[in-house]
KOLNU-466781 format. One record per residue: x, y negated, z of N, C-alpha, C in turn. Coordinates in steps of 0.1 Angstrom, whole numbers, plus 5000, padded with zeros to 4 digits. Each point is the difference from the previous one (the first is absolute). Layout:
<recs>
XYZXYZXYZ/...
</recs>
This chain:
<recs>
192805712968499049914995499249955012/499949884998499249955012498650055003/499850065013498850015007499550144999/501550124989500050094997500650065012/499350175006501150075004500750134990/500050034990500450074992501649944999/501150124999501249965001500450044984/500949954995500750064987501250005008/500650144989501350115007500550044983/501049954998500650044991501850125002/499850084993500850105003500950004989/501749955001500450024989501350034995/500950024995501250094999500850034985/500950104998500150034989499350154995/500350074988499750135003500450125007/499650054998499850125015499949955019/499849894999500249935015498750055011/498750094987499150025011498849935000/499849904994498949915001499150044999/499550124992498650044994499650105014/500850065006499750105010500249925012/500849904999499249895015499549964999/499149934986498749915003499050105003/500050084995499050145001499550005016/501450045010500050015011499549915005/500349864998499449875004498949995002/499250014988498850015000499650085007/500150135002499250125005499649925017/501949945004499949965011499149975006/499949884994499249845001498650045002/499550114985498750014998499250135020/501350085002499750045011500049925012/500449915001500249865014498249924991/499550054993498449964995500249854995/501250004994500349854989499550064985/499449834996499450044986501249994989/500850084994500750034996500050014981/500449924996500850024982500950035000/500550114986501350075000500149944981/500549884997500450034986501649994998/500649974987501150014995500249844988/501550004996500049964991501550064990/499849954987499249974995498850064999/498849904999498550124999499149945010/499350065006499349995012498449924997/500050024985498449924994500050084987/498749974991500250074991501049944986/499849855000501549934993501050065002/500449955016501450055002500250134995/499150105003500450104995500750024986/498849964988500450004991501849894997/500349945007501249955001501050085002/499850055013500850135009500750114988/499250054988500350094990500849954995/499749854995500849944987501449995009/500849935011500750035008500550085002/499750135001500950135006500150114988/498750004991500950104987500749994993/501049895003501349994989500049954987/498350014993500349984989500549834993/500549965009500149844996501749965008/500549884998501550035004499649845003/499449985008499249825004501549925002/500049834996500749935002499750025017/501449955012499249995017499049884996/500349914995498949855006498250094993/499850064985498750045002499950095013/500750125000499950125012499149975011/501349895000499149895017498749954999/499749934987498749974997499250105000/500050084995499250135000500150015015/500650025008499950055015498749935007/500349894995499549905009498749964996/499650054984499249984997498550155004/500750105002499550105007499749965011/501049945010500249945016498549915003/499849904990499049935003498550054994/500150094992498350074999499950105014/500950065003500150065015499749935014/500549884999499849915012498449945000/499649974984498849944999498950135004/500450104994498350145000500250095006/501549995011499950095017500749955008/501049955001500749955008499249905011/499849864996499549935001498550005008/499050094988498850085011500050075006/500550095005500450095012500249915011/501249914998500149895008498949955008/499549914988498949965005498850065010/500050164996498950085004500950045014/501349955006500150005012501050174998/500150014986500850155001501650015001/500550085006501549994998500350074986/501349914995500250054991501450054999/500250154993501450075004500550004979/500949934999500749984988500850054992/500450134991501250095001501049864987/500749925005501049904992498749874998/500749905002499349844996501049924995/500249905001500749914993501249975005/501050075008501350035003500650144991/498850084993500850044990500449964988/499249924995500349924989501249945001/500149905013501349965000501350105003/499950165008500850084999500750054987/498550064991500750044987500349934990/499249884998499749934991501649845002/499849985008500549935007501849965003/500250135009501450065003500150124991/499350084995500350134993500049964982/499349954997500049914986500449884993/500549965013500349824994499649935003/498050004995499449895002500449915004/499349875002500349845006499650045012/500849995015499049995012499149915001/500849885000498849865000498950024996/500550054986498050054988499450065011/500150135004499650115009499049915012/501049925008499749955012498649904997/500449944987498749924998499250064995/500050054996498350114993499650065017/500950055008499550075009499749855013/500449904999499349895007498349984992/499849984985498849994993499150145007/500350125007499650095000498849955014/500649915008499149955008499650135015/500950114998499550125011501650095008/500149965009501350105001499350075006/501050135006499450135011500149915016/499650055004500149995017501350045008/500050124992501450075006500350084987/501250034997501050064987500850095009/499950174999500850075002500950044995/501049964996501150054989500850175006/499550094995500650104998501350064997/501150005006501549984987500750185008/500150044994501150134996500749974988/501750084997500949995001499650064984/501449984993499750074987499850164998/500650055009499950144997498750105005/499649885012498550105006498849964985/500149894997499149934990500150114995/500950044989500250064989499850145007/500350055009499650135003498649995001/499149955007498449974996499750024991/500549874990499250034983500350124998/500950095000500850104993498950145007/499349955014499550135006498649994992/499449854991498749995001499650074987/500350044990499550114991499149924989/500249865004499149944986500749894989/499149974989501449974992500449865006/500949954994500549885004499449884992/499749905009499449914988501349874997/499449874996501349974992500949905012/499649995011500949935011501050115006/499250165003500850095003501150004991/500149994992500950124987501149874997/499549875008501949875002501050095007/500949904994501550105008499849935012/501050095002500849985021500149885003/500549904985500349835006498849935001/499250054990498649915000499250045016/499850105004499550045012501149955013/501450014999501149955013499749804995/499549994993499849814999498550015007/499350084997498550005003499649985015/501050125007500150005019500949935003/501049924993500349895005498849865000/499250024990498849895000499449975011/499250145003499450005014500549985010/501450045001500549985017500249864999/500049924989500349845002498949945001/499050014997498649985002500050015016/499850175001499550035018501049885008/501849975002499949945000499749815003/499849944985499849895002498649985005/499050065002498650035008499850045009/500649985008499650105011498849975005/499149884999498949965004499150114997/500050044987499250124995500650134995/501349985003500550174992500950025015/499650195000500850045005500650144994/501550005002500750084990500650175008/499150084998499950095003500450174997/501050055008500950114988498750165005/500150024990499150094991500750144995/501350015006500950104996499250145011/499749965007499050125006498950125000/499850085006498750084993499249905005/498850034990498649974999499549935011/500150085012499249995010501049895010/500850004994501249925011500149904997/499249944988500149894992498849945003/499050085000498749975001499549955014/500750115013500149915015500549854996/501549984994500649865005499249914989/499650034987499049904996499250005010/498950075007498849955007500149925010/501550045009500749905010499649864997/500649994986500649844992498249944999/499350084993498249934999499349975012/500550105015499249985009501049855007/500950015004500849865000499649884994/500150014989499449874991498949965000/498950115001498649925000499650025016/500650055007499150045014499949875008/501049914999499449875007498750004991/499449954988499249924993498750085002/500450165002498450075000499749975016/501149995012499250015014499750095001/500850134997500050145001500750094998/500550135005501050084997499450104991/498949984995499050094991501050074985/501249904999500550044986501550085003/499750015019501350084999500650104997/501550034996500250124988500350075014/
</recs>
C-alpha cells in the first residue's frame, strides 16, 4: 500500500503442509526483530468471516464450486475490509494462514470451478500479498500430519487422495506462474528446519525494502 511500511505475507499450501505452525513462528519472529505484527487466517479472520468459516467447513451443505467460491470470497472481502486492510494502513505487517490462491487451489483445480471466474473476483479483490509462501510436502508426510493431529476432520480434510493430489498440483502451478510473489517451498521437514529456510526466504525479500538485516532468520 502506498506510503505504508506494513508488509502482507500470505502462507499457503495443502493440508498438513504446516501453515498454522509457520505462521505462528513467523510472527513470533517478526514481533521479536520489534515489528508490529498481525497473525489472522482464512476462511475467517473478522467476525463475518468467521461466521462464514463454519458454514464452509462443517459439511453440513454439499455447495455447487461457483457458490463455494462465492462464499470464499465473500468472507475474503469482509476480512480485507475490517483487518487486513487496517493493520495495513496502521503500518502493521500482516501474516495470513491461506488468501486467495487457495480458493483457486481447492476451489479452482480441486473442484472444477471456472478459473477465469476465480481470477476475476480475485482481480475485483483490489489486494494481493507482498510475498506468498507456498508450503508443499508430498502426499504421504501431509497425511501423516493430519493423521498425528488428533482433531476431527472438517469437510476439505475428509476429500479423497485425488481431490487433495489436484489441490498440490494447484499450488505448485500458481508458485510457478508467479514467481514475482510466490515462492514454492518444501515443507517435508521438521518444524524448525522449515522455519529457518522460511525466515531465509522473508529476510531476502523484504531486506532490500526495510534497509536492514533486522528481519534476519
Amino acid at each position: 500500500m502506498a506510503g505504508s511500511t506494513g508488509r502482507f505475507i500470505t502462507l499457503e499450501g495443502g493440508e498438513g503442509a504446516g501453515k498454522t505452525t509457520q505462521s505462528a513462528l513467523l510472527t513470533q519472529a517478526l514481533i521479536e526483530r520489534d515489528l508490529p505484527v498481525l497473525r489472522t487466517r482464512e476462511p475467517g479472520g473478522s467476525p463475518g468471516a468467521e461466521l462464514l468459516r463454519g458454514i464452509l467447513l462443517d459439511g453440513g451443505v454439499d455447495w455447487a464450486a461457483p457458490a463455494e467460491t462465492l462464499l470464499h470470497f465473500a468472507a475474503r472481502v469482509e476480512h480485507v475490509a475490517k483487518t487486513i486492510r487496517p493493520a495495513l494502513d496502521a503500518d502493521t505487517w500482516v501474516i495470513c494462514d491461506r488468501f486467495f490462491d487457495s480458493t483457486m487451489a481447492y476451489q479452482g483445480y480441486g473442484q472444477g470451478a471456472d478459473r477465469g471466474f476465480i481470477t476475476g473476483l480475485t482481480r475485483l479483490l483490489g489486494l494481493a500479498p507482498d510475498l506468498t509462501i507456498v508450503l508443499d510436502v508430498s502426499e504421504t508426510v501431509a497425511a501423516e500430519r493430519m493423521r498425528r493431529r488428533g482433531n476431527p476432520a472438517d469437510r476439505y480434510e475428509r476429500l479423497d487422495e485425488a481431490f487433495h493430489a489436484r489441490v498440490r498440483e494447484g499450488f505448485r502451478a500458481i508458485a510457478t506462474a508467479e514467481p514475482a510473489r510466490c515462492v514454492l517451498l518444501d515443507a517435508s521437514g521438521d518444524v524448525a528446519t522449515v522455519h529457518t529456510a522460511l525466515m531465509t526466504v522473508v529476510w531476502r525479500w523484504f531486506r532490500p525494502a526495510q534497509g536492514s538485516p533486522r528481519i534476519a532468520g
